[in-house]
C-alpha positions in Angstrom: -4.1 -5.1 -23.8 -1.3 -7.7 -23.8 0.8 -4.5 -25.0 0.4 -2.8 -21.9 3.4 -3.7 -19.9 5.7 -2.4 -23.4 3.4 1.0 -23.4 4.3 1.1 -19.9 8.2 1.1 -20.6 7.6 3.4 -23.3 5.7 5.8 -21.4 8.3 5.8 -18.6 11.2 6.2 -20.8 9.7 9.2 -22.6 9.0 11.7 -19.5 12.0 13.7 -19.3 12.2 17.5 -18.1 10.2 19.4 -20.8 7.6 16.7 -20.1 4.6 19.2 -18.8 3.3 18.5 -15.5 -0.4 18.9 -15.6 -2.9 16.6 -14.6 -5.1 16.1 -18.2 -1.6 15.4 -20.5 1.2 15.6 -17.9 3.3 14.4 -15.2 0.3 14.7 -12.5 -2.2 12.1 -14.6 1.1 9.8 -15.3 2.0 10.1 -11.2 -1.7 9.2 -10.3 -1.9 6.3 -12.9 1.4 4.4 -11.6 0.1 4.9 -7.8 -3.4 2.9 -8.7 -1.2 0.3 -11.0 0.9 0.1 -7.9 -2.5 -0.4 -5.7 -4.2 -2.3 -7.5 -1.8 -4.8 -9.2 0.8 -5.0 -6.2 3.6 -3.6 -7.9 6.2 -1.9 -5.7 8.3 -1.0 -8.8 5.1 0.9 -10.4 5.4 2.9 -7.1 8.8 3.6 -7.3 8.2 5.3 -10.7 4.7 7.0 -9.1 7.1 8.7 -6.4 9.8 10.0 -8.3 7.1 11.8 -11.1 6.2 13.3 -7.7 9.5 14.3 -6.6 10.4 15.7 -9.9 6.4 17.8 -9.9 7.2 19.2 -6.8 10.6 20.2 -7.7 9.1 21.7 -10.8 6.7 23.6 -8.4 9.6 24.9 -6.3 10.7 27.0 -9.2 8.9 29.3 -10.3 10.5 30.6 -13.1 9.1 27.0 -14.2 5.5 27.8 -13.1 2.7 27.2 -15.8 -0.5 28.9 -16.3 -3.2 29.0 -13.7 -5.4 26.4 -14.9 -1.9 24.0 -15.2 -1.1 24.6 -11.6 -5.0 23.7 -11.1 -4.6 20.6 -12.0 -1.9 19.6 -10.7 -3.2 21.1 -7.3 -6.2 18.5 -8.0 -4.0 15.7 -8.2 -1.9 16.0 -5.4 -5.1 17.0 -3.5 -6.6 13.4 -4.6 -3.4 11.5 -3.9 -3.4 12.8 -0.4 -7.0 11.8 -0.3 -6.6 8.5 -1.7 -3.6 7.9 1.1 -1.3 7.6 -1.7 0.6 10.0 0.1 0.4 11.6 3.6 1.2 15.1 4.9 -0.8 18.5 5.3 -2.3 19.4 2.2 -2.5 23.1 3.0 1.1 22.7 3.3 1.8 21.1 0.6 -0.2 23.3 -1.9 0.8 26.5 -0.2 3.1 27.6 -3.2 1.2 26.3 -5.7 -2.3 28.6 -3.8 0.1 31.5 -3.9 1.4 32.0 -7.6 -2.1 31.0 -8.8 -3.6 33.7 -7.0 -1.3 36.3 -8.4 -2.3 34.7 -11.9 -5.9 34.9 -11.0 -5.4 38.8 -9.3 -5.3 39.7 -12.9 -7.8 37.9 -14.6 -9.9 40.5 -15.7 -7.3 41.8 -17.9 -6.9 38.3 -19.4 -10.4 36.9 -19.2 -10.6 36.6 -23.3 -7.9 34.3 -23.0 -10.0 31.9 -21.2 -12.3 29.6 -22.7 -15.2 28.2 -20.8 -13.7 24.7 -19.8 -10.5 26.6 -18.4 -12.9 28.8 -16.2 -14.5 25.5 -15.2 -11.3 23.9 -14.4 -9.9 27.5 -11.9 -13.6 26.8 -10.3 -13.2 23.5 -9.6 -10.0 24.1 -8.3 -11.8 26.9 -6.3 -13.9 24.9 -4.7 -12.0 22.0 -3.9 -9.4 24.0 -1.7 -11.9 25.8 -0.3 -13.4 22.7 1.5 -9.6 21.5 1.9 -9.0 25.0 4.5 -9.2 24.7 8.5 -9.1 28.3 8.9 -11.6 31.1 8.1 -8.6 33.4 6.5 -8.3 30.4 3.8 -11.9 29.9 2.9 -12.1 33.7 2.4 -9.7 33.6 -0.2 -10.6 30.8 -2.1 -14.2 32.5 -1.6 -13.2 35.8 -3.3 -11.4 33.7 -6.1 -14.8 31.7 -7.0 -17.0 35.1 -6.8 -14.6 36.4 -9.1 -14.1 33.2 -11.7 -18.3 33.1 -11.4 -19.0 36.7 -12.5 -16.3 36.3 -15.5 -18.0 32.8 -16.1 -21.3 34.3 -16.8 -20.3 37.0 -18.7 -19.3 34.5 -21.1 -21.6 32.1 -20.2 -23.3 31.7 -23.9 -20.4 31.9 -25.9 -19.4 28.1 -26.5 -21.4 26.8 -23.5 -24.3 24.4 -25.3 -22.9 23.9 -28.6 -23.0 20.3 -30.2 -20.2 18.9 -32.5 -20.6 16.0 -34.8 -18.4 13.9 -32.9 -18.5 13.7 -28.7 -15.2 15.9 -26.9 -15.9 16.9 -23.9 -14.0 20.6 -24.3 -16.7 21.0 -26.7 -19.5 19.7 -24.6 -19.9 21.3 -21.7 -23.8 20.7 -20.1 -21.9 17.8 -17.2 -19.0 19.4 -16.3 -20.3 23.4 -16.0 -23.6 22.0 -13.9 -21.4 19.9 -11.3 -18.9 22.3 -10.7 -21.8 25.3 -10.6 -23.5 23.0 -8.2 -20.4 22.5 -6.1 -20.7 25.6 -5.8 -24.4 25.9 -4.8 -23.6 23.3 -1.8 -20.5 25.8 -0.3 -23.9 28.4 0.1 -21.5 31.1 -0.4 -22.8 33.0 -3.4 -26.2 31.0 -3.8 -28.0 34.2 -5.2 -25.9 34.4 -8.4 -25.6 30.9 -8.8 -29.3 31.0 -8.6 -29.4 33.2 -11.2 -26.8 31.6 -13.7 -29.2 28.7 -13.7 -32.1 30.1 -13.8 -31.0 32.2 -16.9 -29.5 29.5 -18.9 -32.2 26.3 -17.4 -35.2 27.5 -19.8 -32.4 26.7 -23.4 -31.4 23.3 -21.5 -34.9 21.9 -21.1 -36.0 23.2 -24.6 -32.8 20.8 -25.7 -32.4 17.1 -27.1 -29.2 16.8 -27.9 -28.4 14.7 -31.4 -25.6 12.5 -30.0 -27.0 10.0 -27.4 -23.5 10.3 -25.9 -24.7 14.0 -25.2 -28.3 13.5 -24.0 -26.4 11.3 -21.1 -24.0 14.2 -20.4 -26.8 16.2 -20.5 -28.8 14.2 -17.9 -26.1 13.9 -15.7 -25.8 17.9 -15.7 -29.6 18.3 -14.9 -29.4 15.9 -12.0 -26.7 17.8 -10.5 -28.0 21.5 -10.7 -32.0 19.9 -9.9 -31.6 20.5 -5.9 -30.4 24.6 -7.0 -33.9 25.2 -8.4 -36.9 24.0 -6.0 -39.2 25.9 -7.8 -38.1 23.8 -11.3 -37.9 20.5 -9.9 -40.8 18.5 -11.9 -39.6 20.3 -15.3 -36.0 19.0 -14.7 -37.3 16.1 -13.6 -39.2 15.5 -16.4 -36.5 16.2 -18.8 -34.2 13.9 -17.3 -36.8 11.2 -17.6 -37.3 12.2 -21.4 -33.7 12.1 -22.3 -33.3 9.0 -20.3 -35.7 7.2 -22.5 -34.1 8.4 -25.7 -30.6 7.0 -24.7 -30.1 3.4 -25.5 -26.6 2.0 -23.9 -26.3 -0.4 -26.6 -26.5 1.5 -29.4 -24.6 4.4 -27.6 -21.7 1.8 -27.3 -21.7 -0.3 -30.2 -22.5 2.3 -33.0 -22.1 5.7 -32.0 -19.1 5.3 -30.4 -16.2 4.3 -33.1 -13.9 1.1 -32.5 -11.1 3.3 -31.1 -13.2 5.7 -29.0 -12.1 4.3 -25.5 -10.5 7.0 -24.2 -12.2 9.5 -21.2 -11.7 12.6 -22.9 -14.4 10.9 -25.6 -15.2 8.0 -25.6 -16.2 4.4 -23.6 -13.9 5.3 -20.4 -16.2 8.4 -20.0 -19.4 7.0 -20.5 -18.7 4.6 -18.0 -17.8 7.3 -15.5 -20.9 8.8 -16.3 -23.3 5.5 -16.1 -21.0 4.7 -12.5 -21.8 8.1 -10.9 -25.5 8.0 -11.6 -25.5 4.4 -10.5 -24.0 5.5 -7.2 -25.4 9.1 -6.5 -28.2 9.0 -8.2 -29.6 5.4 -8.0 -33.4 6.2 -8.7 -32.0 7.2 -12.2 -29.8 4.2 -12.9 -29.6 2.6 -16.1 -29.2 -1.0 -16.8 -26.6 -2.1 -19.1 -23.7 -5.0 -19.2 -20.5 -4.3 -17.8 -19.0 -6.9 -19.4 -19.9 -5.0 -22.6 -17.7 -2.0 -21.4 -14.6 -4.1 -20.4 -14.5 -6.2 -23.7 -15.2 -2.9 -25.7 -12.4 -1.2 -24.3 -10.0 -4.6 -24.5 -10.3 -5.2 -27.7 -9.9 -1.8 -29.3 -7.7 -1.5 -32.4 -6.5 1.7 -30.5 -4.3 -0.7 -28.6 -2.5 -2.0 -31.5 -1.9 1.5 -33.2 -0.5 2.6 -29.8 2.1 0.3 -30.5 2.9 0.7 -34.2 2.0 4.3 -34.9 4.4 6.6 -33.3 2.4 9.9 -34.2 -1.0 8.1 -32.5 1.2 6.6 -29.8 2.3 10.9 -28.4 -1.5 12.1 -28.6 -2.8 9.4 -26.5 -0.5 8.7 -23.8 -2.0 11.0 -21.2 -4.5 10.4 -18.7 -7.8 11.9 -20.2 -7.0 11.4 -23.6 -4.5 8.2 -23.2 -4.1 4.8 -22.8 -3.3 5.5 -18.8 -6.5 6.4 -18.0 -8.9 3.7 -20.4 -6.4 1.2 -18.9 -7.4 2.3 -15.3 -11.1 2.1 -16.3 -10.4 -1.6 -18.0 -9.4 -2.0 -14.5 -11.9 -0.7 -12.6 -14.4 -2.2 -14.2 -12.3 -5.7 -14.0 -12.4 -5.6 -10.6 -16.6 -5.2 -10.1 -16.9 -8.4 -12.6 -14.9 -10.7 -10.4 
């Protein structure tokens, strides 16, 4: 960690124009990291460097020979949303996002054409997106867009619902994974009450294989959970089996364990490791309080600190360029080391 202010300078010296701009590996996560550096440490430089990456994405937005696929735009659409949220930034968001609404939507016009190209974590991203700017319109022409778009992304997204959607890998990635993230955005979804009848049925169809499941990874039991408390207010009628599942994976998870063994030495990142499970602990905590676990902060922050990863960000330059963005990077662990710093004091 007393590398971070050289992986800084090397991050910032890196981004040049065929840097992407999404938010997972690109400009967006790199912008949103040097605002909350600039927040939360008091650095005006850090915000110099957050505005210009913002400049140059919106610049990059402007042309649209330049434009990226949908689920790129997405995310970058996410970020700006959240910076505008966060007061990072000020101005109309609708405004803002206007181009970036409109070539998506000619992307998305064709989708059926292109749905094998889509895996499910890509669909999940377009509905997340979906639903965000839904909630972000004023004006009953907007939400009828964004409407049609998540009716649309929904029916493809059941049709290959069973595909790759409960499979368990050997190691935790959350691409691979995908219980947490489908069941929040599906119950997103569920709260907009705008296609509640086959949303209804998605869960219903796939809720019978997810409480029949005990994942082997106790990484993945608490992803799990956290999917089954989202999607538990969709299905009155199920409520005391869900509940009692979450109650049975909750005692078969064991924080310390989770942390100290399954999770490997360099596994700090939030694409899969530490930085994520401490998401996942911090939104039960806070959403879901009656299903709170205990566990040591402390054992988070000095986990993440004193990862080797820091040092081979330094001296290896191949590990260095895989983990330099924010949800599989240094960027966003470092936020977390942060966050989590600042509810110790």
């Amino acid at each position: 960690m007393s590398n971070i202010s050289t992986l800084n300078s090397k991050l910032v010296s890196s981004i040049d124009d065929k840097y992407p701009i999404d938010l997972a590996y690109g400009k967006m996560g790199i912008c949103i990291y040097f605002y909350y550096l600039s927040r939360w440490e008091d650095n005006d430089e850090y915000k110099q460097i957050a505005d210009r990456l913002l400049d140059e994405i919106i610049d990059k937005l402007s042309n649209k020979e330049n434009m990226g696929v949908a689920y790129r735009l997405a995310g970058v659409a996410v970020g700006i949303s959240h910076l505008v949220k966060e007061k990072f930034i000020g101005g109309d968001i609708n405004e803002i996002l206007e181009d970036v609404d409109s070539h998506i939507f000619k992307i998305l016009a064709f989708l059926k054409n292109e749905e094998s190209n889509y895996s499910n974590h890509i669909l999940i991203y377009l509905l997340f997106y979906s639903c965000l700017r839904f909630k972000e319109q004023s004006s009953s022409d907007g939400k009828y867009i964004f409407q049609e778009f998540i009716i649309k992304i929904v029916e493809i997204f059941q049709r290959n619902l069973f595909s790759d959607f409960s499979n368990e890998h050997f190691s935790f990635y959350t691409h691979k994974y995908q219980y947490f993230t489908s069941l929040y955005v599906i119950s997103n979804i569920y709260d907009l009450n705008i296609y509640n009848y086959r949303i209804t049925k998605i869960i219903e169809e796939i809720i019978g294989p997810i409480l029949s499941t005990i994942p082997v990874l106790q990484v993945n039991r608490l992803y799990l959970l956290c999917g089954l408390l989202c999607i538990m207010p969709c299905l009155q009628n199920c409520t005391r089996e869900i509940n009692a599942h979450i109650h049975l994976l909750k005692e078969k998870i064991d924080i310390d364990y989770l942390v100290n063994v399954e999770l490997k030495n360099q596994d700090i990142y939030i694409k899969n490791g530490i930085s994520l499970v401490y998401i996942l602990l911090f939104f039960i905590q806070h959403k879901y309080p009656d299903y709170q676990f205990d566990y040591n902060l402390s054992l988070f922050y000095n986990k993440i600190n004193s990862s080797e990863a820091w040092n081979a960000l330094i001296s290896r330059e191949d590990y260095y360029n895989v983990h330099r963005g924010l949800l599989d990077g240094f960027p966003g662990a470092y936020l977390i080391s942060l966050f989590i710093k600042k509810h110790l004091q």
